[in-house]
TIVO-2410 file (N, C-alpha, C; in nm, 3 decimals):
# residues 142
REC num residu      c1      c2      c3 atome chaine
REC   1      X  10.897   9.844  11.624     N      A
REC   1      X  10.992   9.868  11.517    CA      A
REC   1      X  10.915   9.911  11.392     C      A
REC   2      X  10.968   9.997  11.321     N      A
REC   2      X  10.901  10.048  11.214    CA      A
REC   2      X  10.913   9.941  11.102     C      A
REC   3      X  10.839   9.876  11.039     N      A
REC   3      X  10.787   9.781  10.957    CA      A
REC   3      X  10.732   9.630  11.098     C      A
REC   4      X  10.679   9.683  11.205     N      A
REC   4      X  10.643   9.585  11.240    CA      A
REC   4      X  10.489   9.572  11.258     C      A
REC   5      X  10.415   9.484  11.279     N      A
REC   5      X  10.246   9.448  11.319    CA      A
REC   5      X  10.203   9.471  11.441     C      A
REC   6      X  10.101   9.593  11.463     N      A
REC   6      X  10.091   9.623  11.574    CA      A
REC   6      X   9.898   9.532  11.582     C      A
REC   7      X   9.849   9.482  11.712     N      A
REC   7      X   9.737   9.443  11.720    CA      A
REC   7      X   9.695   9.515  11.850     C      A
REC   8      X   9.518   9.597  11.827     N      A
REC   8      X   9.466   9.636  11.898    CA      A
REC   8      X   9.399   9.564  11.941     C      A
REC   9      X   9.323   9.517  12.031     N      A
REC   9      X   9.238   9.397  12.082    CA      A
REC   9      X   9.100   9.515  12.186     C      A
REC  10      X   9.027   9.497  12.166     N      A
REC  10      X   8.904   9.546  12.286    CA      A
REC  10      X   8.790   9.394  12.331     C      A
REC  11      X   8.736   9.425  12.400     N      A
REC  11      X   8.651   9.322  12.456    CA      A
REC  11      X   8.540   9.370  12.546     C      A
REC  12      X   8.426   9.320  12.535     N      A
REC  12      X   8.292   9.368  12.581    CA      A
REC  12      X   8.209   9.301  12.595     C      A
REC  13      X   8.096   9.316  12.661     N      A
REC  13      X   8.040   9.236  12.685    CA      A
REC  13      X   7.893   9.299  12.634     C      A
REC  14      X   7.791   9.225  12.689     N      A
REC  14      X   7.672   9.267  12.590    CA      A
REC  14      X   7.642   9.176  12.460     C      A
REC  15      X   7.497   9.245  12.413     N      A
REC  15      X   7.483   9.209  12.280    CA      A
REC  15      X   7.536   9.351  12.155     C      A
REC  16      X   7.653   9.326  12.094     N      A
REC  16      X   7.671   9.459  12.014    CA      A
REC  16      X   7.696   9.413  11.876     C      A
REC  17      X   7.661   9.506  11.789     N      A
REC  17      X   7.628   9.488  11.664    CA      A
REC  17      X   7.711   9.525  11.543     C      A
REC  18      X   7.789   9.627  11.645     N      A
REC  18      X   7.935   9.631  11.574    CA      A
REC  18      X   8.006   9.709  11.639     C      A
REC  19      X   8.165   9.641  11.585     N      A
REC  19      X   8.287   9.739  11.655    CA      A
REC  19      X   8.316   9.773  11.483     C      A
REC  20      X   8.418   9.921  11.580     N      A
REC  20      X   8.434   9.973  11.425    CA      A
REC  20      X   8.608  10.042  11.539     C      A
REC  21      X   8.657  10.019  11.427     N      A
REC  21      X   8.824  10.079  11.495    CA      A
REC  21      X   8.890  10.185  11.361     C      A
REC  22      X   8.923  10.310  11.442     N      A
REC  22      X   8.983  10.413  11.311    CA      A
REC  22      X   9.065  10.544  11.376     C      A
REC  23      X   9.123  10.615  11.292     N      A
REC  23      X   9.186  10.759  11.393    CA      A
REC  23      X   9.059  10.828  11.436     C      A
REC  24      X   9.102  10.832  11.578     N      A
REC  24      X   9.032  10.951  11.634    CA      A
REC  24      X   9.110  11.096  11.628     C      A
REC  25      X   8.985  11.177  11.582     N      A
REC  25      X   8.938  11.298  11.552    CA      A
REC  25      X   9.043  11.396  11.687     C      A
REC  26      X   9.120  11.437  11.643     N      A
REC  26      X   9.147  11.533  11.712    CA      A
REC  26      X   9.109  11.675  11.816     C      A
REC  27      X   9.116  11.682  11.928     N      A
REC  27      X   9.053  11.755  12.021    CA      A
REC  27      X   8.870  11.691  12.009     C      A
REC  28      X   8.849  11.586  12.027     N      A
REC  28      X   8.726  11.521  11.999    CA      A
REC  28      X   8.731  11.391  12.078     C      A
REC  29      X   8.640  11.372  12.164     N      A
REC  29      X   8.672  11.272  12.246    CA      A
REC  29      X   8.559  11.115  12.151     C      A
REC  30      X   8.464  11.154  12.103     N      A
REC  30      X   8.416  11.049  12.018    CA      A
REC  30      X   8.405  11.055  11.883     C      A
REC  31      X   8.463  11.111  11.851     N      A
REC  31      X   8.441  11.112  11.717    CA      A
REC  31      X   8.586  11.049  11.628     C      A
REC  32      X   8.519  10.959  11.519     N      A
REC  32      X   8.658  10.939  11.422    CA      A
REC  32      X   8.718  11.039  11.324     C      A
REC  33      X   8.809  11.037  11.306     N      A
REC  33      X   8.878  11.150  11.140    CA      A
REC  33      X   8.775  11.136  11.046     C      A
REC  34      X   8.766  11.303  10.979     N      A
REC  34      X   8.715  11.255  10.814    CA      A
REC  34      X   8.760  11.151  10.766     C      A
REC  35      X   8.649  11.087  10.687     N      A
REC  35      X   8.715  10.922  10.644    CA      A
REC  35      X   8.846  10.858  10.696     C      A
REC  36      X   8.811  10.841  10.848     N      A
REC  36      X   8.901  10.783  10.920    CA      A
REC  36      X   8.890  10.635  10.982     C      A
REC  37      X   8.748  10.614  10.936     N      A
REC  37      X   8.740  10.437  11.017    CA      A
REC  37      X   8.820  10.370  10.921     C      A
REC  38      X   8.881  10.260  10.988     N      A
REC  38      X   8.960  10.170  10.922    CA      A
REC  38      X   8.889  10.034  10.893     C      A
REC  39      X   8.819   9.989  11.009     N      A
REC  39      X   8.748   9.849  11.004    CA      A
REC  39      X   8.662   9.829  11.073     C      A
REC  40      X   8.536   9.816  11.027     N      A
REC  40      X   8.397   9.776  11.091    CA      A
REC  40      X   8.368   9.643  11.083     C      A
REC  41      X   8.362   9.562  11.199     N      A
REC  41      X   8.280   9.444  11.182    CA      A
REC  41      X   8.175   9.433  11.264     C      A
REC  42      X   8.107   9.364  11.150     N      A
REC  42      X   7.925   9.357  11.226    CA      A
REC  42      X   7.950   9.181  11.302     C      A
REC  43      X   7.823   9.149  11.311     N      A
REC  43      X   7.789   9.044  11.421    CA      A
REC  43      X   7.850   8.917  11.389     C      A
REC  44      X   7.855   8.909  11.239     N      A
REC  44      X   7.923   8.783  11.166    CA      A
REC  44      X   8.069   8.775  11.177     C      A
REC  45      X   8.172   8.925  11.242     N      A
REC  45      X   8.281   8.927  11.196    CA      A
REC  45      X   8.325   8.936  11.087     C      A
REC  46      X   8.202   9.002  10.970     N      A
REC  46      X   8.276   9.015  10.824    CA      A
REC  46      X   8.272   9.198  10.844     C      A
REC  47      X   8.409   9.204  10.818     N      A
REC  47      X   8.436   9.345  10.779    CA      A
REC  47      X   8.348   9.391  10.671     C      A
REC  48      X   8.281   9.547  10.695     N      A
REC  48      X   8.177   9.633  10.666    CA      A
REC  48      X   8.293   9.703  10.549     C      A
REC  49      X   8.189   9.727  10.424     N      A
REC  49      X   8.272   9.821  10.336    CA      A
REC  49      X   8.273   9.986  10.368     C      A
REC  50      X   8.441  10.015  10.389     N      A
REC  50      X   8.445  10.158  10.422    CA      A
REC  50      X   8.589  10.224  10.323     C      A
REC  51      X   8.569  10.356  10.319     N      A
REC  51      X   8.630  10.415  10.207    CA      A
REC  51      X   8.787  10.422  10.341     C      A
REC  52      X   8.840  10.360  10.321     N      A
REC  52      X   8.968  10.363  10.388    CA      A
REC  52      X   9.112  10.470  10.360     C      A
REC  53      X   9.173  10.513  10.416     N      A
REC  53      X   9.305  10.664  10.382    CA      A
REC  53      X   9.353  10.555  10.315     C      A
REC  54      X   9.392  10.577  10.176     N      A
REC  54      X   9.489  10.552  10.105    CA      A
REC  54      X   9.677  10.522  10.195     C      A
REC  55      X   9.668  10.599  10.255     N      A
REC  55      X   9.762  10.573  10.375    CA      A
REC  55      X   9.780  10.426  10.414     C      A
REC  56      X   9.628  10.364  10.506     N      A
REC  56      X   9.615  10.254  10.526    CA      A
REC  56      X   9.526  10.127  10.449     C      A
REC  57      X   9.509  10.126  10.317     N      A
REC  57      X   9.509  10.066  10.195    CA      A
REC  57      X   9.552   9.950  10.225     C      A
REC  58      X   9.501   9.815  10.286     N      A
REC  58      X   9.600   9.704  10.220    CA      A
REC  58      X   9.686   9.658  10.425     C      A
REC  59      X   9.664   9.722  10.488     N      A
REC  59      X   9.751   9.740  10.576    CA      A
REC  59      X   9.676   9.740  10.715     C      A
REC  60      X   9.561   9.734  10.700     N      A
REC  60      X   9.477   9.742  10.863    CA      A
REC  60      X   9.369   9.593  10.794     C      A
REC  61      X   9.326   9.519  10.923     N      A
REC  61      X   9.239   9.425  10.876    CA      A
REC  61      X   9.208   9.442  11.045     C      A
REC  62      X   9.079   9.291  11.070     N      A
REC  62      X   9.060   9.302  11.186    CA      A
REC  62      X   8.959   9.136  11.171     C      A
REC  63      X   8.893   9.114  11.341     N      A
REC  63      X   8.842   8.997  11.370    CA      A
REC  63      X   8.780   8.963  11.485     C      A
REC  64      X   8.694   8.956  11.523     N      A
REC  64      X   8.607   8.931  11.622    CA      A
REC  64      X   8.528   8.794  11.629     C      A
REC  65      X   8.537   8.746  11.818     N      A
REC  65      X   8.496   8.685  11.876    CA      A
REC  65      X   8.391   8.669  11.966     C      A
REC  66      X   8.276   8.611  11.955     N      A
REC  66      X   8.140   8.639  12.040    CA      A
REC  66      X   8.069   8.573  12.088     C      A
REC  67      X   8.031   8.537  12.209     N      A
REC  67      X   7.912   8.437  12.252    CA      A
REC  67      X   7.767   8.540  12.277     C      A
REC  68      X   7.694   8.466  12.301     N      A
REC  68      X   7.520   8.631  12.364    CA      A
REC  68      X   7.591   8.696  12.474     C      A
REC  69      X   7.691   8.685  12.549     N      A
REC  69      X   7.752   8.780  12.679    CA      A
REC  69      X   7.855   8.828  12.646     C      A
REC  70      X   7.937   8.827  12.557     N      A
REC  70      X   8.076   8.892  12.533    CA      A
REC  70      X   8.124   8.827  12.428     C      A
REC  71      X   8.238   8.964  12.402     N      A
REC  71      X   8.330   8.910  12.269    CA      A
REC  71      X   8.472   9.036  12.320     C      A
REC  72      X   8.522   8.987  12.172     N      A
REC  72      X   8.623   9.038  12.167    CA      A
REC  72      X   8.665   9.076  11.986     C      A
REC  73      X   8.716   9.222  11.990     N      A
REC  73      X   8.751   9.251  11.848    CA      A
REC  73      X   8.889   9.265  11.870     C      A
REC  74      X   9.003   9.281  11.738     N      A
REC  74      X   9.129   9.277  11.745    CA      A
REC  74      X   9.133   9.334  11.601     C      A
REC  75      X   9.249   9.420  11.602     N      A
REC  75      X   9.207   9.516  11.504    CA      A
REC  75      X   9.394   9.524  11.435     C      A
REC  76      X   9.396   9.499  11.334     N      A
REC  76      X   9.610   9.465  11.320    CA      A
REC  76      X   9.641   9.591  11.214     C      A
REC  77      X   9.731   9.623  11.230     N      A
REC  77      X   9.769   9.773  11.183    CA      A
REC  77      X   9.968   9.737  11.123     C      A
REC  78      X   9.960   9.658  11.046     N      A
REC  78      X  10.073   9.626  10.931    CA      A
REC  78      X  10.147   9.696  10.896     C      A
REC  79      X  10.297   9.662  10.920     N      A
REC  79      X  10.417   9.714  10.858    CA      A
REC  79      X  10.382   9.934  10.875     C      A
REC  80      X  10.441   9.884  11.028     N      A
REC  80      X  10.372  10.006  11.067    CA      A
REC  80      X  10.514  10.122  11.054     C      A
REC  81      X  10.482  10.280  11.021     N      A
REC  81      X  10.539  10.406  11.013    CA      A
REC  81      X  10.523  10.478  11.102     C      A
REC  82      X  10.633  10.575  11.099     N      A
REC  82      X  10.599  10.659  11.230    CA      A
REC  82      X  10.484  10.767  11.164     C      A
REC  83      X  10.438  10.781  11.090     N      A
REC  83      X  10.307  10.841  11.087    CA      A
REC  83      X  10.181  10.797  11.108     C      A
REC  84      X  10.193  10.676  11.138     N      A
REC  84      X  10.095  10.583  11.224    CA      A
REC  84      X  10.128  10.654  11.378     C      A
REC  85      X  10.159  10.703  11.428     N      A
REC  85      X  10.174  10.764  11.549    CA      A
REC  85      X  10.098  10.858  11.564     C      A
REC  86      X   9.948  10.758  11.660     N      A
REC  86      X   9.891  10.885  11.678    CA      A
REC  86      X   9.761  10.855  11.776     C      A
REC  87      X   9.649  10.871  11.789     N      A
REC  87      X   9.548  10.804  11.876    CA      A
REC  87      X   9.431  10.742  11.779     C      A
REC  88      X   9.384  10.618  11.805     N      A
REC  88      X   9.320  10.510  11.743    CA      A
REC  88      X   9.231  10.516  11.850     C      A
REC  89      X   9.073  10.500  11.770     N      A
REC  89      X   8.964  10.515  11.863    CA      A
REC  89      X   8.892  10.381  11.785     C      A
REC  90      X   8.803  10.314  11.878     N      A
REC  90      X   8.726  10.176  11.909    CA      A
REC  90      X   8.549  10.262  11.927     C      A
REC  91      X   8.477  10.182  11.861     N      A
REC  91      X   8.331  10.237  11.866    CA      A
REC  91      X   8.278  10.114  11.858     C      A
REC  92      X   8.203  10.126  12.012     N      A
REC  92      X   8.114   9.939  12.036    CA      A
REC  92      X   7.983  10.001  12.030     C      A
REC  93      X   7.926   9.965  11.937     N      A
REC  93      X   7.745   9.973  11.889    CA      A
REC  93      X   7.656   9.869  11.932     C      A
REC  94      X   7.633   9.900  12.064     N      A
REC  94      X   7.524   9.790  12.094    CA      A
REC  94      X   7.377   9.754  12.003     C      A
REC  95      X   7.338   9.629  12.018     N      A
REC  95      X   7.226   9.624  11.934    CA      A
REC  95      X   7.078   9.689  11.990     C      A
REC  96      X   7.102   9.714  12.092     N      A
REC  96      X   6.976   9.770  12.184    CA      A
REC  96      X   6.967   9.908  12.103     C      A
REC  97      X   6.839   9.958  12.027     N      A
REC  97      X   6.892  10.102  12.002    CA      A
REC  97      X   6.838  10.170  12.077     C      A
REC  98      X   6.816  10.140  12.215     N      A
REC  98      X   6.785  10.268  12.323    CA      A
REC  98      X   6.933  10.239  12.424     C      A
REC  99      X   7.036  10.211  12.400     N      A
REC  99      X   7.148  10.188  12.407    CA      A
REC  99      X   7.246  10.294  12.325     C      A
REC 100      X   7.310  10.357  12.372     N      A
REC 100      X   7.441  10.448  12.278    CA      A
REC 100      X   7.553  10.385  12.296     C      A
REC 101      X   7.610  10.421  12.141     N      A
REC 101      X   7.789  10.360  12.120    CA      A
REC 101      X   7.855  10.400  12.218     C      A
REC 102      X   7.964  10.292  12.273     N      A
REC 102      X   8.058  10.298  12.357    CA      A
REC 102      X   8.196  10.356  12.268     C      A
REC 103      X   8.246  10.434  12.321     N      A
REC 103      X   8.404  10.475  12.299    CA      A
REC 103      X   8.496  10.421  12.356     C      A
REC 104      X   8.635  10.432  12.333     N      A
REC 104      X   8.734  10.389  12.370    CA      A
REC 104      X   8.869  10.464  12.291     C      A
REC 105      X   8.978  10.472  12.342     N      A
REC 105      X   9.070  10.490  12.228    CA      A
REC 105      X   9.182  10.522  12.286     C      A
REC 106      X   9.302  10.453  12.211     N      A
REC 106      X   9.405  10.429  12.288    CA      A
REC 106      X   9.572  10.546  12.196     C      A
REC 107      X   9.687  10.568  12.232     N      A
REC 107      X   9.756  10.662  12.133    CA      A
REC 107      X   9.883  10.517  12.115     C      A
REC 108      X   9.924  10.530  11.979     N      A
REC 108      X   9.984  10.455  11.939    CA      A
REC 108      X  10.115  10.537  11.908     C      A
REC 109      X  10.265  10.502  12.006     N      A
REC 109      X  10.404  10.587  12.002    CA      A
REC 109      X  10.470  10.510  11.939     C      A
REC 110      X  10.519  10.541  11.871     N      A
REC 110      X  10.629  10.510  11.782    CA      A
REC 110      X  10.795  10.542  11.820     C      A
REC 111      X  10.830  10.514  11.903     N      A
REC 111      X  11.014  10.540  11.941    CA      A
REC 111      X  11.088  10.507  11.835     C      A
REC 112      X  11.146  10.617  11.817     N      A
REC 112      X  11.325  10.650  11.725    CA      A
REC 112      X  11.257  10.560  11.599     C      A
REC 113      X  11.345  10.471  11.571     N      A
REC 113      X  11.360  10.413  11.411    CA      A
REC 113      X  11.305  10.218  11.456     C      A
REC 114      X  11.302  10.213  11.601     N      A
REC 114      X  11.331  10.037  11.620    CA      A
REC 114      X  11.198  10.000  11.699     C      A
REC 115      X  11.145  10.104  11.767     N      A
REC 115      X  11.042  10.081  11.875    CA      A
REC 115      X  10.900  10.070  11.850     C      A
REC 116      X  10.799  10.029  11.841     N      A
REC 116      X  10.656  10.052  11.858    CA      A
REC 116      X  10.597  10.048  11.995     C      A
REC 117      X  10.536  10.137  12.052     N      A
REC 117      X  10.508  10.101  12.187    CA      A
REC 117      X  10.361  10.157  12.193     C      A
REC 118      X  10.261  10.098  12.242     N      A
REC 118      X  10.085  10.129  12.220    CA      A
REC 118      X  10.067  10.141  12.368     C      A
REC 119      X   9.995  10.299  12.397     N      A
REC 119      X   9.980  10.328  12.532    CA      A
REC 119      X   9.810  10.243  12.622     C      A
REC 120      X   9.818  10.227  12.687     N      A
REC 120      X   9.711  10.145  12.761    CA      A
REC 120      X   9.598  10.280  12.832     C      A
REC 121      X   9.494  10.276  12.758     N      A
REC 121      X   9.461  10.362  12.876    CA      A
REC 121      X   9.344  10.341  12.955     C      A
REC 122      X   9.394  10.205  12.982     N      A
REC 122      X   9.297  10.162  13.101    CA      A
REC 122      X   9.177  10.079  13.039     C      A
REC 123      X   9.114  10.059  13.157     N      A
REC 123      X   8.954   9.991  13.108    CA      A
REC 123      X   8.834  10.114  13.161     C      A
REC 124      X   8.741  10.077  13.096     N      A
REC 124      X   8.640  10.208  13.062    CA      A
REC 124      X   8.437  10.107  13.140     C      A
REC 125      X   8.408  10.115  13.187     N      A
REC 125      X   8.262  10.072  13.241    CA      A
REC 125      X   8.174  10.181  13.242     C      A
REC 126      X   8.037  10.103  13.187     N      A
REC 126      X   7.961  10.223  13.174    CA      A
REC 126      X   7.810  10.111  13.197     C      A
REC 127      X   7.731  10.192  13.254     N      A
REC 127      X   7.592  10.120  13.298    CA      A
REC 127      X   7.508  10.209  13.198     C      A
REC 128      X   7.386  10.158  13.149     N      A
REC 128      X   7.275  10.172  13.071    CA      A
REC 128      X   7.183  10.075  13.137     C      A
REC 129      X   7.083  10.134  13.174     N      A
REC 129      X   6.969  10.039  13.216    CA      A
REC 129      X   7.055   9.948  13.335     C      A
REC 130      X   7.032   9.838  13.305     N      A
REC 130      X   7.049   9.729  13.423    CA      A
REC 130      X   7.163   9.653  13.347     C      A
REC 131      X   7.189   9.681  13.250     N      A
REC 131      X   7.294   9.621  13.147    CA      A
REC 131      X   7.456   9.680  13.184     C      A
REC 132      X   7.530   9.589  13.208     N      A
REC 132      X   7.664   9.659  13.242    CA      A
REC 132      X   7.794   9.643  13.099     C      A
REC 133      X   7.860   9.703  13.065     N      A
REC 133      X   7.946   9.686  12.968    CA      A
REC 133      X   8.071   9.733  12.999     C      A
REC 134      X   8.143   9.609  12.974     N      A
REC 134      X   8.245   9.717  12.990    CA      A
REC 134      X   8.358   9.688  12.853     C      A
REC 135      X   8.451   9.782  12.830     N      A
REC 135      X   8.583   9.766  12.745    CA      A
REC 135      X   8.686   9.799  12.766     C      A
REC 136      X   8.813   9.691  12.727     N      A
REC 136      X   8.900   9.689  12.782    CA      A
REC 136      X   9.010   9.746  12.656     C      A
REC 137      X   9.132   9.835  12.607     N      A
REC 137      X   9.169   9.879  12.532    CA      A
REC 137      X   9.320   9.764  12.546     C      A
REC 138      X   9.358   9.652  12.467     N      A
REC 138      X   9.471   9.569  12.552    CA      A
REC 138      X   9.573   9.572  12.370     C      A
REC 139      X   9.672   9.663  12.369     N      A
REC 139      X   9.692   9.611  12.278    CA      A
REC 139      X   9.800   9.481  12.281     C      A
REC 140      X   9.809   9.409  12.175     N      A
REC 140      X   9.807   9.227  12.186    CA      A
REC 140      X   9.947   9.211  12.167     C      A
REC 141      X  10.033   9.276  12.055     N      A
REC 141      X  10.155   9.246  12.044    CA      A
REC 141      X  10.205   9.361  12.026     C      A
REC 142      X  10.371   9.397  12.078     N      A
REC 142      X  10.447   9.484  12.029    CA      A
REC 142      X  10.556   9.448  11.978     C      A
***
């Protein structure tokens, strides 16, 4: 429903050093929008300072969970518009830096005037070295 709280949730495993959640870049499979990240959190779970769209000002926050083998980030997207309708991309930065960022990213639909509905697109595994990771795109509430 339009003014409702939508939550993105991902989960991974590994040691990573930060998730960062924002619009993805159009015809671009990793990349975020010009000044499009919304929320970076590093290892502590304190959100990273980023120049955020005036758009989403006040209205995206986020929070992460972690042991040394896995965690989980969750990313909430407030009193949501249908111009929030669109694809939201997830960037997991492992701490290994002979390790590359993991992608992810899921499209967020917006139906008529009452609906919010966040598309699933699956879970994503990827091997580096002997290290396995994987992420799962689950969003939490509709």
């Amino acid at each position: 429903m339009v003014g409702s709280t939508v939550n993105f949730s991902w989960t991974f495993s590994g040691d990573v050093r930060t998730v960062t959640w924002g619009l993805k870049k159009e015809s671009v499979t990793n990349s975020f929008d010009t000044n499009g990240k919304l929320v970076s959190l590093n290892e502590a779970s304190i959100m990273l300072p980023l120049s955020i769209p005036l758009s989403h000002n006040g209205r995206v926050s986020g929070g992460r969970t972690f042991n040394l083998s896995s965690g989980k980030a969750i990313f909430t997207l407030n009193n949501g518009m249908k111009d929030d309708e669109k694809f939201y991309l997830c960037e997991i930065d492992p701490n290994d830096p002979n390790d590359s960022p993991h992608y992810d990213f899921v499209y967020l639909a917006i139906e008529g005037e009452y609906k919010i509905m966040a598309g699933f697109l699956g879970q994503r595994t990827q091997r580096n070295k002997e290290k396995k990771h994987t992420y799962s795109v689950l969003p939490a509430s509709l």
